[in-house]
C-alpha positions in Angstrom: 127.6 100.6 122.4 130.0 100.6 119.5 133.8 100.6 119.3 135.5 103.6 118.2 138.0 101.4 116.3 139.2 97.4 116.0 140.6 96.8 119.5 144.3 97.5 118.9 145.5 94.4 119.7 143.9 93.3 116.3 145.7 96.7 114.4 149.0 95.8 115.6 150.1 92.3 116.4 153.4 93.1 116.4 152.2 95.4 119.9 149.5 92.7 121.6 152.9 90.2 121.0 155.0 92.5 123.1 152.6 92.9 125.5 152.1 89.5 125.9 155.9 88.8 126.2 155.9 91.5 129.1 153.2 89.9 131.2 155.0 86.2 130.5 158.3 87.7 132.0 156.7 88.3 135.2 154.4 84.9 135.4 157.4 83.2 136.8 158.1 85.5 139.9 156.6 83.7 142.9 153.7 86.2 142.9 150.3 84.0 143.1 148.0 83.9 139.6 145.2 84.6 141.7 146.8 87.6 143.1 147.8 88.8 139.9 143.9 88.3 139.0 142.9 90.8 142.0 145.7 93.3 140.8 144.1 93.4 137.2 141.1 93.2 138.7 141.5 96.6 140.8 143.1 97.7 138.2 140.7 97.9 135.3 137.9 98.8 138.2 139.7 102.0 138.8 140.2 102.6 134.9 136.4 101.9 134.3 138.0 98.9 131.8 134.6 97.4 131.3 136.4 94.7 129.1 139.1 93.8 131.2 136.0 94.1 134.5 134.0 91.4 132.5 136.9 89.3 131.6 139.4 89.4 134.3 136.6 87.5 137.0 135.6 85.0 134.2 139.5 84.0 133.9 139.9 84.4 137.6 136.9 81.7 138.6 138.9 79.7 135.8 141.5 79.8 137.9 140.1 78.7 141.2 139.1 82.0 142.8 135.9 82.5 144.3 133.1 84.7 143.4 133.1 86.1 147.3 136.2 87.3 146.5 136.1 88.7 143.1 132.9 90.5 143.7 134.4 92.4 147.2 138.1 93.3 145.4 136.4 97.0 145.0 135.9 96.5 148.8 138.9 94.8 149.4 140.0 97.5 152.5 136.8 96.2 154.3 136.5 92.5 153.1 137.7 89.6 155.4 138.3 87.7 152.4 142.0 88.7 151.4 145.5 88.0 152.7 147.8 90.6 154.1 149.7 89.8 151.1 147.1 90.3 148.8 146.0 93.3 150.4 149.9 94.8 150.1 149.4 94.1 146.3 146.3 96.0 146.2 147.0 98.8 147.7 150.3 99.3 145.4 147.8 98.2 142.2 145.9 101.5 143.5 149.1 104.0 144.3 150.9 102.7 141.1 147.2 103.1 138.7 146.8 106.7 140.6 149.9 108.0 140.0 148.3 112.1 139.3 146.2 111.7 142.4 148.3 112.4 145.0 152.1 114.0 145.5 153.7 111.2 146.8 151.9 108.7 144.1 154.0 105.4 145.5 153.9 106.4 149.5 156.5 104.5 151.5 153.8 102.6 153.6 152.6 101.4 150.9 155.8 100.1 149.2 157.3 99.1 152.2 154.2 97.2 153.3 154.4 95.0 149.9 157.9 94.6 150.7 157.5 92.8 153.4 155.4 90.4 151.1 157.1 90.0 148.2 161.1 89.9 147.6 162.6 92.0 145.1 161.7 89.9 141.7 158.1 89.2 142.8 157.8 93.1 143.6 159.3 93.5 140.2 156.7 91.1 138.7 154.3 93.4 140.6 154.6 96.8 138.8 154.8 95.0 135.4 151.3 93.4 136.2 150.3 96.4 137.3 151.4 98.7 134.3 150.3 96.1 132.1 146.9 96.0 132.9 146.8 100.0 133.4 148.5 99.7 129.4 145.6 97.5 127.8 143.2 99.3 130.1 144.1 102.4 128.5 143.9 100.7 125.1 140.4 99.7 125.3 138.8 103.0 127.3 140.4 105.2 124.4 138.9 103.0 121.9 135.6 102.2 123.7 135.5 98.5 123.2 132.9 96.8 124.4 132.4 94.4 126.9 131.7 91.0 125.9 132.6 90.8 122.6 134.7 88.1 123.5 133.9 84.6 125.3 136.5 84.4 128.0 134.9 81.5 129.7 
């Protein structure tokens, strides 16, 4: 495989920078790192992100998380391994990446269920992981990077 272009991060600094501003902003919202890890996780599984698929479980075993866990997250409905919490934050990481798929992208279940998990700045913190991930996801499908070009061990 070759990339269509440098990744864009590379192109425009000024952009990665932002980006990386964003997703500080929300680290400090009560919402668990590891948690954050399964939501970019789903995520860039979803976008077929084979970048952010490679790195985000590297980072996440970094973190503490265990490999039972990362490997079921495309399960996650049907794995024991997850918290109601956790599971809240997947299934808005899924309404919030699917936003065409359905008429009512965001249901109220769904939100309402994360809700009851996460006050108002953590849910907050929530959709910015979420559309951050979807955002660099969309960078490096469109661009065809490839997949462990960096070590992010």
């Amino acid at each position: 495989m070759q990339a269509r272009m440098n990744n864009i991060a590379m192109i425009a600094p000024e952009a990665m920078h932002a980006l990386q501003a964003l997703g500080a902003s929300a680290e400090k919202s009560g919402v668990p790192e590891l948690t954050v890890g399964l939501v970019h996780l789903r995520a860039s599984q979803i976008n077929g992100c084979s970048v952010c698929v490679d790195m985000h479980p590297r980072l996440m075993r970094k973190a503490g998380e265990s490999d039972k866990r990362i490997m079921a997250v495309s399960a996650w409905r049907d794995a024991p391994y997850f918290t109601d919490a956790e599971r809240a934050a997947l299934a808005l990481t899924e309404a919030v990446t699917r936003l065409a798929d359905r008429a009512d992208p965001v249901p109220d279940e769904i939100w309402d269920e994360a809700a009851k998990h996460y006050d108002e700045q953590a849910l907050a913190a929530l959709i910015i992981q979420i559309s951050l991930i979807n955002t660099w996801n969309r960078f490096n499908v469109a661009t065809r990077q490839v997949a462990g070009q960096w070590d992010w061990s």
